[in-house]
C-alpha positions in Angstrom: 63.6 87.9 95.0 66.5 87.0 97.2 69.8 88.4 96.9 72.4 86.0 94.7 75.0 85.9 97.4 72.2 84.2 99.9 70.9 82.2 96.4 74.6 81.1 96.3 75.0 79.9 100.2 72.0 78.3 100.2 72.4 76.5 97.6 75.9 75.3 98.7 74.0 74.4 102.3 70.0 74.3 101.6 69.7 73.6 106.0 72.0 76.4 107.0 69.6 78.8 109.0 68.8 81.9 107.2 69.3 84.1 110.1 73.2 82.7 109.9 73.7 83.8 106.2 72.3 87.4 106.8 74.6 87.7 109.9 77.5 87.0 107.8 76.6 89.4 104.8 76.3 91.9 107.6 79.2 91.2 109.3 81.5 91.2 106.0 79.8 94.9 105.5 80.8 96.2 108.6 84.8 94.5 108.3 85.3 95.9 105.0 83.4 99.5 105.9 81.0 98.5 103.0 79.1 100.0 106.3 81.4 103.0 108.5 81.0 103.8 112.0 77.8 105.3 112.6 75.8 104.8 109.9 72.4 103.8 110.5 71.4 100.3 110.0 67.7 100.3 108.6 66.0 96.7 108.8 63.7 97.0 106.0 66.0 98.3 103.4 68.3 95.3 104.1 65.4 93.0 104.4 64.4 94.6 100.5 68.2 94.4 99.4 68.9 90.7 100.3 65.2 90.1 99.6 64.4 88.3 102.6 61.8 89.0 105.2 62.6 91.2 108.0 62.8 88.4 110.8 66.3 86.8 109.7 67.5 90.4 109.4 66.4 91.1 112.8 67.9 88.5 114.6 71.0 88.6 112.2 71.1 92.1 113.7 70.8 90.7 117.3 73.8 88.9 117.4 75.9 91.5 115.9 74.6 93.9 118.9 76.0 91.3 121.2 78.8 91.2 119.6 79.6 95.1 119.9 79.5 95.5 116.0 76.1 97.3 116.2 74.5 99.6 118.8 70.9 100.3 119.4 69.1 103.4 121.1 66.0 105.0 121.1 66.9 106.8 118.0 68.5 104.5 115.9 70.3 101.4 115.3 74.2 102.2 114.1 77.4 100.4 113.0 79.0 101.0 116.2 81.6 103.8 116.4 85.5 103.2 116.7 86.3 102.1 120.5 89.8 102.5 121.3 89.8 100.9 124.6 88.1 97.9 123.2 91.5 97.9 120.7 93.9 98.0 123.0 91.9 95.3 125.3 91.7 93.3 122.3 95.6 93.1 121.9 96.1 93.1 125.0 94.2 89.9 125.4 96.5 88.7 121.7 99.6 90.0 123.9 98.5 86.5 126.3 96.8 83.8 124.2 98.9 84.0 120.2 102.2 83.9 122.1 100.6 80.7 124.1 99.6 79.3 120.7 103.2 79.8 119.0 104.8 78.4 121.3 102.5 75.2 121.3 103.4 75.0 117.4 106.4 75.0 117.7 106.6 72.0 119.3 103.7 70.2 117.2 103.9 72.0 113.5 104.4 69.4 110.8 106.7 69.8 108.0 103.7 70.2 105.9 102.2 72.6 107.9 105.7 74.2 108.1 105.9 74.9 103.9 102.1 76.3 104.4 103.0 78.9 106.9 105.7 80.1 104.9 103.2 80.3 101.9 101.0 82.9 104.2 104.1 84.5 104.9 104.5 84.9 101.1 101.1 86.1 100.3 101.5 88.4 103.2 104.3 90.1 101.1 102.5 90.4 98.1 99.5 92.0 99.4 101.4 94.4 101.3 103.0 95.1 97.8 100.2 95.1 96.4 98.5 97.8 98.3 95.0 96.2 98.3 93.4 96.6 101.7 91.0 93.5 101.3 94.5 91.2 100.3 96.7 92.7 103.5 93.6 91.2 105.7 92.6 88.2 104.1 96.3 87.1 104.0 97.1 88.3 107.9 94.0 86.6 109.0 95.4 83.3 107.4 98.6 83.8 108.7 97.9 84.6 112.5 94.8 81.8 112.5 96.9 79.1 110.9 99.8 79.2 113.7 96.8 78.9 116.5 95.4 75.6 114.7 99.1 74.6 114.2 98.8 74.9 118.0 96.7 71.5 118.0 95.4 72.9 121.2 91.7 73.0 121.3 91.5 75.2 124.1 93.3 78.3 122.1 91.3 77.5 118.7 88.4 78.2 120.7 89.2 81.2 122.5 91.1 82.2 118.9 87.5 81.9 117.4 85.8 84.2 120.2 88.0 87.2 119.2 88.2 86.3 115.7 85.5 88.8 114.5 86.6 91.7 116.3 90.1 91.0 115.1 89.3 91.5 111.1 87.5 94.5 112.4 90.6 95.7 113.8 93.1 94.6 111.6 92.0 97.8 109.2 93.8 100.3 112.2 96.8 98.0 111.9 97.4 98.0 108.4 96.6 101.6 108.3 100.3 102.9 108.2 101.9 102.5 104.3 105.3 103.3 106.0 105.3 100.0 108.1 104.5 97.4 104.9 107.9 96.4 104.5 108.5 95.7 108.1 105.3 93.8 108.6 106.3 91.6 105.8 109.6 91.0 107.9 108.3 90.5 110.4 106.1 87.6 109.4 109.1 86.2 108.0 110.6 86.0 111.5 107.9 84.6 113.6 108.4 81.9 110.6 111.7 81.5 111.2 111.3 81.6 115.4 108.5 78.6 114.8 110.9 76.3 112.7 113.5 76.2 114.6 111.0 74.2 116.8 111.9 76.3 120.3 108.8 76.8 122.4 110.7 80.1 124.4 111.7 81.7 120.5 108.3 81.3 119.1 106.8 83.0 122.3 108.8 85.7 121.9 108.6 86.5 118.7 104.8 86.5 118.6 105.2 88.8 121.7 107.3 91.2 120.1 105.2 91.5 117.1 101.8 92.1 119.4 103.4 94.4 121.4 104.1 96.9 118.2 100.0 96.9 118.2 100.0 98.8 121.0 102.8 101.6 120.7 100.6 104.3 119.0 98.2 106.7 121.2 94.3 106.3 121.3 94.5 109.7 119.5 96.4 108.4 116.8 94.4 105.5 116.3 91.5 107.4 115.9 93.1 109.7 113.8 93.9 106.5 111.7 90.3 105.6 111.9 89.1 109.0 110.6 91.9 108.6 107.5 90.1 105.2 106.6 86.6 106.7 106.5 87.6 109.4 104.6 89.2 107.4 101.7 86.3 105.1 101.7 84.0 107.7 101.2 86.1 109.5 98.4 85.8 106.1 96.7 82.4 105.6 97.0 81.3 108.9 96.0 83.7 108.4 93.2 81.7 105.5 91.9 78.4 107.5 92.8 79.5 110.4 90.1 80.3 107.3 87.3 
């Protein structure tokens, strides 16, 4: 019997592919370290879980190797281990094309489109208040994707959407340091502010600024960060596990 969440998305889209559907459960798994680094993915026990056969799972699988969210050997088939390099690549590559987009809304945001970045900035705040993990990356996600499609340039939305994935995996080592919530929510704030005063050089600079503070910790220490996050999630799930 298949899974209700694939029931669900198929029945809100009976021609979306199957193969598409798996690939996003899996993918949400791996974000929210439902699945940590290194565990072992096992086709047939997904295949049983979602109730599907093992083909969509398979190729659902696939694309997440291309991706660099899974790795396959001889031995096994993991969730693919923390890679700083690939962080700092990452941002580095944010350091070139969110400033770009900024800049490009600030020249083409709409009033509208003004009051609903503000509202991200908002529900930025609260979820940093609120402590929940799953809030602080849902509303950063909104925040940073809505300035590229403010952008209007289709060129950015597209490479935006390339990196996308990799980014909400990410954003977990980002939002891993309690001591910096109340000056993430300023700073969200600020690139708000930079944007409405509708100067192309201000906006650029305060996205800028704010990627740059992505990269000012060590690889150790983001790994460190990365060995604090699997620990707590495994203290919570063994928690539940003794319920």
């Amino acid at each position: 019997m298949m899974n209700k969440i694939i029931t669900q998305k198929l029945n809100e889209n009976p021609f979306r592919p199957l193969v598409d559907i798996v690939y996003e459960i899996l993918l949400n798994e791996i974000i929210n370290f439902n699945y940590l680094p290194g565990t072992k993915i096992i086709e047939s026990k997904i295949a049983e879980e979602l109730g599907v056969s093992r083909t969509p799972v398979r190729d659902a699988i696939s694309i997440l190797e291309k991706e660099g969210f899974i790795q396959k050997s001889a031995k096994a088939t993991i969730v693919a281990p923390f890679d700083a390099n690939d962080y700092f690549d990452l941002n580095n590559f944010r350091y070139v094309l969110e400033p770009l987009a900024a800049g490009y809304a600030a020249q083409r945001i709409s009033d509208n489109e003004l009051e609903q970045l503000y509202n991200y900035a908002q529900k930025i705040e609260s979820a940093y208040k609120s402590g929940e993990y799953k809030e602080m990356f849902k509303a950063e996600n909104e925040f940073h994707e809505f300035i590229i499609l403010c952008s209007k340039n289709k060129y950015l939305i597209e490479a935006y959407q390339n990196i996308h994935p990799q980014m909400k995996r990410y954003r977990v080592y980002i939002t891993a340091d309690a001591s910096l919530y109340d000056f993430l929510c300023d700073e969200h704030y600020f690139i708000y502010n930079s944007i409405k005063l509708k100067n192309k050089e201000v906006a650029e600079a305060a996205l800028r600024r704010h990627i740059s503070l992505l990269t000012t910790k060590s690889a150790d220490e983001i790994y460190n960060d990365n060995r604090k996050i699997i620990k707590k999630k495994l203290e919570v799930m063994n928690n539940l596990a003794q319920k």
